[in-house]
N, CA, C and O of each residue as an XYZ file, in Angstrom:
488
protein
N       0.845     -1.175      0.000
C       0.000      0.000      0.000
C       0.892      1.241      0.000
O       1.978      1.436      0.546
N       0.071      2.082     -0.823
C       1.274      3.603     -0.667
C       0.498      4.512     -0.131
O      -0.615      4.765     -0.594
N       1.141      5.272      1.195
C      -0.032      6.383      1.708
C       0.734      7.987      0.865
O       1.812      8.560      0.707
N      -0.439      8.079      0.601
C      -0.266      9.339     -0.055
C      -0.547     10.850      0.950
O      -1.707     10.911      1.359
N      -0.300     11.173      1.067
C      -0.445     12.528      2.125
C       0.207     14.093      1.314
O       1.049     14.114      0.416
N      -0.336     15.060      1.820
C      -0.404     16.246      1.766
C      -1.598     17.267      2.115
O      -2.698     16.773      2.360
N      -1.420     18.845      2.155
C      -2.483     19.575      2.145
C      -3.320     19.657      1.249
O      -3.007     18.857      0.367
N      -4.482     20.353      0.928
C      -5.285     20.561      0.360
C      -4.995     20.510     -0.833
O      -4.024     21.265     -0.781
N      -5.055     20.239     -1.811
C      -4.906     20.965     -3.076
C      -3.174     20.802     -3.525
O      -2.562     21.188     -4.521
N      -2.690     19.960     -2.152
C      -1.186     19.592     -3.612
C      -0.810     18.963     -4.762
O       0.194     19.075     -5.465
N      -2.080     18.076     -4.857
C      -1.915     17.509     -6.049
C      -1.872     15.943     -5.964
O      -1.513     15.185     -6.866
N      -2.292     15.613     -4.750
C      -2.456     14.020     -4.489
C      -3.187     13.154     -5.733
O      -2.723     12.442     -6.623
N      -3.955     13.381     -5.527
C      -4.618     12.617     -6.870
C      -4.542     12.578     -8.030
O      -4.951     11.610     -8.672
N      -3.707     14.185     -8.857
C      -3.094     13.521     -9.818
C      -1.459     12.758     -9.761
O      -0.811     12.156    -10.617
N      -1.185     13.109     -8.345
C       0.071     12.271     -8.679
C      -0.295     10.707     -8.547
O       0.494      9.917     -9.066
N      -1.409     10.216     -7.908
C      -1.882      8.971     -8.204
C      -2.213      8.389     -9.328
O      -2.060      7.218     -9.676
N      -2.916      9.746    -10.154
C      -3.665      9.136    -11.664
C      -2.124      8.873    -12.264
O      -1.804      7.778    -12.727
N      -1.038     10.225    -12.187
C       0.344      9.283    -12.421
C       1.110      8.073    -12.465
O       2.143      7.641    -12.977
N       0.150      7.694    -11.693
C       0.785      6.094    -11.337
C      -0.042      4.944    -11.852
O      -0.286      3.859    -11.323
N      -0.453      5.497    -13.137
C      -1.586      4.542    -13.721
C      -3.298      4.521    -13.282
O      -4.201      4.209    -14.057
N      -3.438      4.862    -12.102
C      -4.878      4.852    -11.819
C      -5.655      6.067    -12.430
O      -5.246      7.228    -12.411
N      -6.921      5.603    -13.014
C      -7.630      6.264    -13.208
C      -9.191      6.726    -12.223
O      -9.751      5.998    -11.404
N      -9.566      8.011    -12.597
C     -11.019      8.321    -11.789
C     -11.661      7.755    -11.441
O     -12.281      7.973    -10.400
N     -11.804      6.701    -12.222
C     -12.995      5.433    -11.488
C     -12.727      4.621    -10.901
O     -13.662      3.870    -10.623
N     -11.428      4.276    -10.383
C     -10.762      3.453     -9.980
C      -9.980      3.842     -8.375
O      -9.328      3.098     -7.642
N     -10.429      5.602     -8.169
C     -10.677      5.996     -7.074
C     -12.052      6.247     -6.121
O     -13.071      6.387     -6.797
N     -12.229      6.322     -4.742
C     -13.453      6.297     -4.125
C     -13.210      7.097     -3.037
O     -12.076      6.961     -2.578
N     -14.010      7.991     -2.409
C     -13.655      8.024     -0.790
C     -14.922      7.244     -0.245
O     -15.705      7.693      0.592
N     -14.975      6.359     -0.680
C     -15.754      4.921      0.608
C     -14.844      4.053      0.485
O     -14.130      3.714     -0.459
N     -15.013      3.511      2.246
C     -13.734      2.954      2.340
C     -14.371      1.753      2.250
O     -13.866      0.999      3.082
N     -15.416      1.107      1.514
C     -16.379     -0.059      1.454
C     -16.099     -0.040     -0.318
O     -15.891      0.978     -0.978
N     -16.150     -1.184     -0.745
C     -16.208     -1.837     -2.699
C     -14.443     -1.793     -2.686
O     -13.508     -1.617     -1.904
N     -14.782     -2.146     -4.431
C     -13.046     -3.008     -4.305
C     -12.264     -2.001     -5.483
O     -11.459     -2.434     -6.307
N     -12.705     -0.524     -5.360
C     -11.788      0.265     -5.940
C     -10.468      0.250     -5.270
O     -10.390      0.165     -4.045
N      -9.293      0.341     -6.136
C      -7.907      0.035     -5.200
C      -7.582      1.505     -4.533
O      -6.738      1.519     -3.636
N      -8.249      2.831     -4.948
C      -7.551      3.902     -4.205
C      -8.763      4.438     -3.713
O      -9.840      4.430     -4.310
N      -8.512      4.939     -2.509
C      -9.583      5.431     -0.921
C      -8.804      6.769     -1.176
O      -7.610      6.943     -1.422
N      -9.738      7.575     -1.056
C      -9.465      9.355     -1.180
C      -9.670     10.124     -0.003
O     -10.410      9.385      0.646
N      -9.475     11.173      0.700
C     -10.135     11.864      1.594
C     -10.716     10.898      2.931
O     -11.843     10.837      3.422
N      -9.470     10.202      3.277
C      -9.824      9.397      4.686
C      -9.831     10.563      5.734
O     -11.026     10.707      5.992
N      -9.253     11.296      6.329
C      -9.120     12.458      6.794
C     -11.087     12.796      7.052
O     -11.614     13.154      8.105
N     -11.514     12.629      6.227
C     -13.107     13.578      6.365
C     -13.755     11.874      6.806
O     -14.660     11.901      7.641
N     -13.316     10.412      6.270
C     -14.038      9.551      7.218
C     -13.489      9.735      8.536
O     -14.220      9.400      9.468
N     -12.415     10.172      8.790
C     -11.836      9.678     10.141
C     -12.803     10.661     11.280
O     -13.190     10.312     12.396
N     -13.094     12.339     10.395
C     -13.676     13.340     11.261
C     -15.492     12.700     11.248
O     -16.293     12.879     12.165
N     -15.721     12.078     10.164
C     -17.277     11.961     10.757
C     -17.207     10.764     11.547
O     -18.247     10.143     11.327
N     -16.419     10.086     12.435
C     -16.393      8.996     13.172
C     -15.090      8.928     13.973
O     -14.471      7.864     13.982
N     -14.517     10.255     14.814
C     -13.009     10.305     14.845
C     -13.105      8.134     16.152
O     -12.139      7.479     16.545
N     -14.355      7.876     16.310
C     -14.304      6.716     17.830
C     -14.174      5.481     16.609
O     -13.819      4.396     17.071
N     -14.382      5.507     15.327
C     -14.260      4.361     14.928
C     -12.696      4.337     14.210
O     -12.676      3.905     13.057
N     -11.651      4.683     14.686
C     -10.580      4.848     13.708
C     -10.220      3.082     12.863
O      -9.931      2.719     11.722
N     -10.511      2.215     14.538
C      -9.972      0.976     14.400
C     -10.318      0.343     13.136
O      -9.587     -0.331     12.410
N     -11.677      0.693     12.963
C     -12.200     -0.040     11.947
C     -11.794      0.417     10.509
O     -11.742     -0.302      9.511
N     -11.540      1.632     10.585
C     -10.777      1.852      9.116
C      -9.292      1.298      8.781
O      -8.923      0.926      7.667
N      -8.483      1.317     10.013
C      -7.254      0.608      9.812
C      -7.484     -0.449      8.645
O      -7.282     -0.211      7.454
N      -8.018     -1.867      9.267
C      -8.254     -2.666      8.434
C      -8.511     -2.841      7.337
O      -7.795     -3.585      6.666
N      -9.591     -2.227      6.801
C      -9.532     -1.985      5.514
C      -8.865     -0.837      4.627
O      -8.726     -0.797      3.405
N      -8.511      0.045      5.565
C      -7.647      1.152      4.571
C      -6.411     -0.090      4.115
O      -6.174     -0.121      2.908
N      -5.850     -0.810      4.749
C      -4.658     -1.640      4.867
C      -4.756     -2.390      3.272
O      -3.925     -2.602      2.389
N      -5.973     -2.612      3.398
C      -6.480     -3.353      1.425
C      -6.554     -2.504      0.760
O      -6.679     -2.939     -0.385
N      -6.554     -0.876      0.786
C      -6.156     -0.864     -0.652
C      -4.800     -0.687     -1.138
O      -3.783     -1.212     -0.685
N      -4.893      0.016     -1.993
C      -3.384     -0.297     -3.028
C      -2.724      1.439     -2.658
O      -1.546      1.720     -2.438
N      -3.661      2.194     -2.680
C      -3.316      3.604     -2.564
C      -3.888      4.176     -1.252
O      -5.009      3.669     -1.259
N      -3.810      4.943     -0.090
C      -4.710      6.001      0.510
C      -4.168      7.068      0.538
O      -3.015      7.291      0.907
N      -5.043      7.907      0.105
C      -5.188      9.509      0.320
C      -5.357      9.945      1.448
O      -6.234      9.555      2.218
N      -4.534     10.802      1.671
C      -5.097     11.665      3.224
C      -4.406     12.847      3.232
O      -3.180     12.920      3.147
N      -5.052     13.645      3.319
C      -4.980     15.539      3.667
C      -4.418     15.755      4.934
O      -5.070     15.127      5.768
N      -3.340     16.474      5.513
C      -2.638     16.667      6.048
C      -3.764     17.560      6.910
O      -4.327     18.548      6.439
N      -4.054     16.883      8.638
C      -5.127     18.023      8.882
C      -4.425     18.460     10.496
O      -5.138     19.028     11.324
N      -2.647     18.042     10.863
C      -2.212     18.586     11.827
C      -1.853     19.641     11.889
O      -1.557     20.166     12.962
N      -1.772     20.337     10.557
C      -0.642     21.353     10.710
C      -1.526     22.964     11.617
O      -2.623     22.796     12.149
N      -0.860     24.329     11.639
C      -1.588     25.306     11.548
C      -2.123     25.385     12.658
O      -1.849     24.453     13.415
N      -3.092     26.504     13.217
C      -3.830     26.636     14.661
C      -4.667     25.640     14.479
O      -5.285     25.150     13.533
N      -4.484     25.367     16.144
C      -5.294     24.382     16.873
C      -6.388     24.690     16.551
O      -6.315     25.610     15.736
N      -7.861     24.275     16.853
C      -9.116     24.906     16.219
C      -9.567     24.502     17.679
O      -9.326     23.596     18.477
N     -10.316     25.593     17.619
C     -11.207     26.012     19.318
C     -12.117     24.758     19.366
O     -12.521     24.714     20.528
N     -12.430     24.131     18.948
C     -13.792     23.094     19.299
C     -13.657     22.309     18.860
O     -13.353     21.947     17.723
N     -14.021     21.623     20.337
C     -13.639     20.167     20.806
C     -13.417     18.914     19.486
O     -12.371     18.268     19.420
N     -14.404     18.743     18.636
C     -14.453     17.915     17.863
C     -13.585     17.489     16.682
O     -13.385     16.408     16.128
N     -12.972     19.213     16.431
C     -12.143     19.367     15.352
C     -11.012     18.912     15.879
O     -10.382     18.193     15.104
N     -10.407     19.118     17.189
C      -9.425     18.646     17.896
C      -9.451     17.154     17.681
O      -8.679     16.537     16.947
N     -10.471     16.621     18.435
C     -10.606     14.946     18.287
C     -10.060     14.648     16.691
O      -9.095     13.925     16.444
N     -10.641     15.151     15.961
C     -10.865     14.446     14.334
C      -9.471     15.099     14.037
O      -9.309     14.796     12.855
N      -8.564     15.693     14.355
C      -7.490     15.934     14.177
C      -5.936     14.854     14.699
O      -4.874     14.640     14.113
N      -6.530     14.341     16.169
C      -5.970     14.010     16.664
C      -5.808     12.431     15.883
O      -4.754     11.987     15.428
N      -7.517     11.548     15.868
C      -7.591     10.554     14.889
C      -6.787     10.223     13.915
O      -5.994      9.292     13.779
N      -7.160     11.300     13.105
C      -6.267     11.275     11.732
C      -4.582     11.074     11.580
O      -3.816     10.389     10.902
N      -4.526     11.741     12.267
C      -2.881     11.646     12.592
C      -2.595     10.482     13.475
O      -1.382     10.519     13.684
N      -3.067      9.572     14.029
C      -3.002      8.439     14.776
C      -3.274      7.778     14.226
O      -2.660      6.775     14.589
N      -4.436      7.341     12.715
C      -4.530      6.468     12.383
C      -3.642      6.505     10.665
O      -3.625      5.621      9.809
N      -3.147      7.545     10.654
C      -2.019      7.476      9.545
C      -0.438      7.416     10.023
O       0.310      6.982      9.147
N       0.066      7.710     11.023
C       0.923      6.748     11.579
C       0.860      5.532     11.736
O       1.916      5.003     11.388
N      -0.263      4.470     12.283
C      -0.707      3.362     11.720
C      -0.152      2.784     10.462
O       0.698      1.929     10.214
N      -0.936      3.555      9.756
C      -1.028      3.542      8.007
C       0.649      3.739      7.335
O       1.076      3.057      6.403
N       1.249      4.566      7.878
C       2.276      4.913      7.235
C       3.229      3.574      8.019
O       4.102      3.162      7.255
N       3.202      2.946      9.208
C       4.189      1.929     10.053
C       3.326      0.845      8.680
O       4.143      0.186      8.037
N       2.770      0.776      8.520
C       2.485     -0.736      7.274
C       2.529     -0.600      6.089
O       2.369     -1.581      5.363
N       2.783      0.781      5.521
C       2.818      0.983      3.634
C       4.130      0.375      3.784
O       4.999      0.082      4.604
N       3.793      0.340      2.495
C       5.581     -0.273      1.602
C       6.239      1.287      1.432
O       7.414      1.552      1.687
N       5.361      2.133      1.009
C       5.866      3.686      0.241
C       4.884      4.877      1.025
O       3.675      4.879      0.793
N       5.460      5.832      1.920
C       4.669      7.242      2.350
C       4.956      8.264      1.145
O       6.166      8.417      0.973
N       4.214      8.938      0.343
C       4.816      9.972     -0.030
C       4.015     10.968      0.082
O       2.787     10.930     -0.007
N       4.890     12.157      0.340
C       4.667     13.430      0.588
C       3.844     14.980     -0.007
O       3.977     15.910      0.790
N       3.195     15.250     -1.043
C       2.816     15.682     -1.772
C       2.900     17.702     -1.554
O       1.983     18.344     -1.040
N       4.031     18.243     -2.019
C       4.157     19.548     -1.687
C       4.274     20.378     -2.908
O       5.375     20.485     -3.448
N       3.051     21.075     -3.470
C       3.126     22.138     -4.624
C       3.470     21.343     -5.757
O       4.221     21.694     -6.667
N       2.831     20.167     -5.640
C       2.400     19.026     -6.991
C       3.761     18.550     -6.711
O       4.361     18.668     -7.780
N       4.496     18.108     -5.892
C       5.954     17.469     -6.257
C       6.385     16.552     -5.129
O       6.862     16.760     -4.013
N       6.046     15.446     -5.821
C       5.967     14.489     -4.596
C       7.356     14.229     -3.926
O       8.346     14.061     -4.638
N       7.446     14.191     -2.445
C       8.685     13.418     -2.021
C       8.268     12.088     -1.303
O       7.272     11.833     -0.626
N       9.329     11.333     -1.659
C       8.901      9.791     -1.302
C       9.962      9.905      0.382
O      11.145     10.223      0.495
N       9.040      9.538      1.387
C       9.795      9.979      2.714
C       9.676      8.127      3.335
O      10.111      7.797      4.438
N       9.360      7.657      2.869
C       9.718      6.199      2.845
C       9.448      4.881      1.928
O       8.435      4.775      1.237
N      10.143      4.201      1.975
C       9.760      2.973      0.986
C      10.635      3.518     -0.897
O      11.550      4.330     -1.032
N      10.112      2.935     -1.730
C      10.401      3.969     -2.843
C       8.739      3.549     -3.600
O       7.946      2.629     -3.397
N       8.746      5.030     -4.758
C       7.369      4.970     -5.286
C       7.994      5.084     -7.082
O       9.059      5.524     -7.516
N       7.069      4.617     -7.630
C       7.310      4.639     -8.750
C       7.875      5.653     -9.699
O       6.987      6.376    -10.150
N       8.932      5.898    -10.089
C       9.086      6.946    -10.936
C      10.222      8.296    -10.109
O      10.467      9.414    -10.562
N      10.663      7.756     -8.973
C      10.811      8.981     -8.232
C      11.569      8.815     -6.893
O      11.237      8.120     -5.933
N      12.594      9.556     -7.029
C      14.043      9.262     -6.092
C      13.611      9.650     -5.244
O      12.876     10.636     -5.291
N      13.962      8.897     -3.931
C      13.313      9.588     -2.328
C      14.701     10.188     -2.369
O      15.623     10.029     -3.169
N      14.586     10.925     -1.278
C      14.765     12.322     -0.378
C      15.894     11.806      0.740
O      16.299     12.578      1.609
């Protein structure tokens, strides 16, 4: 599995379609047998108490996406905290079992572990 990570808008998903996958072949349900899961980050916040259960199956697919949601001010309420805290706990998870983490900054991926296709780690 390769976890893909960055902020908003760096360019995660096309550096995935890079890697051969196409649009339909991505999902953000982490349920059916598309190989790439998008926007785990927004399952983790509408359920930050079920993280466990996404482990498992995030672990099957081939790709996960996830939006970088530690960085920047803390956010005043309570929940955003929780779903912050999740996310980043259950992609450490995620990142201790990929083969490949990479990094996604101003469309230019760095591979910060494992190696990824096409592209000299760091």
């Amino acid at each position: 599995m390769i976890l893909v990570v960055g902020s908003e808008g760096s360019g995660k998903r096309e550096y995935v379609k890079s890697l051969g996958y196409r649009d339909e072949e991505l999902s953000c349900s982490i349920t059916g047998d598309k190989p790439v899961l998008y926007h785990l980050e927004k399952l983790v916040f509408a359920d930050p108490e079920g993280t466990d259960g996404l482990l498992a199956d995030a672990l099957k697919k081939e790709v996960v996406i996830c939006s970088e949601v530690g960085s920047g001010v803390i956010p005043a309420l309570y929940s955003e905290r929780v779903g912050r805290e999740a996310t980043g706990r259950l992609c450490i998870l995620l990142a201790r079992e990929a083969d490949a983490v990479v990094r996604m900054v101003c469309g230019i991926p760095q591979v910060i572990k494992g190696e990824a296709p096409g592209i000299r780690k760091i």
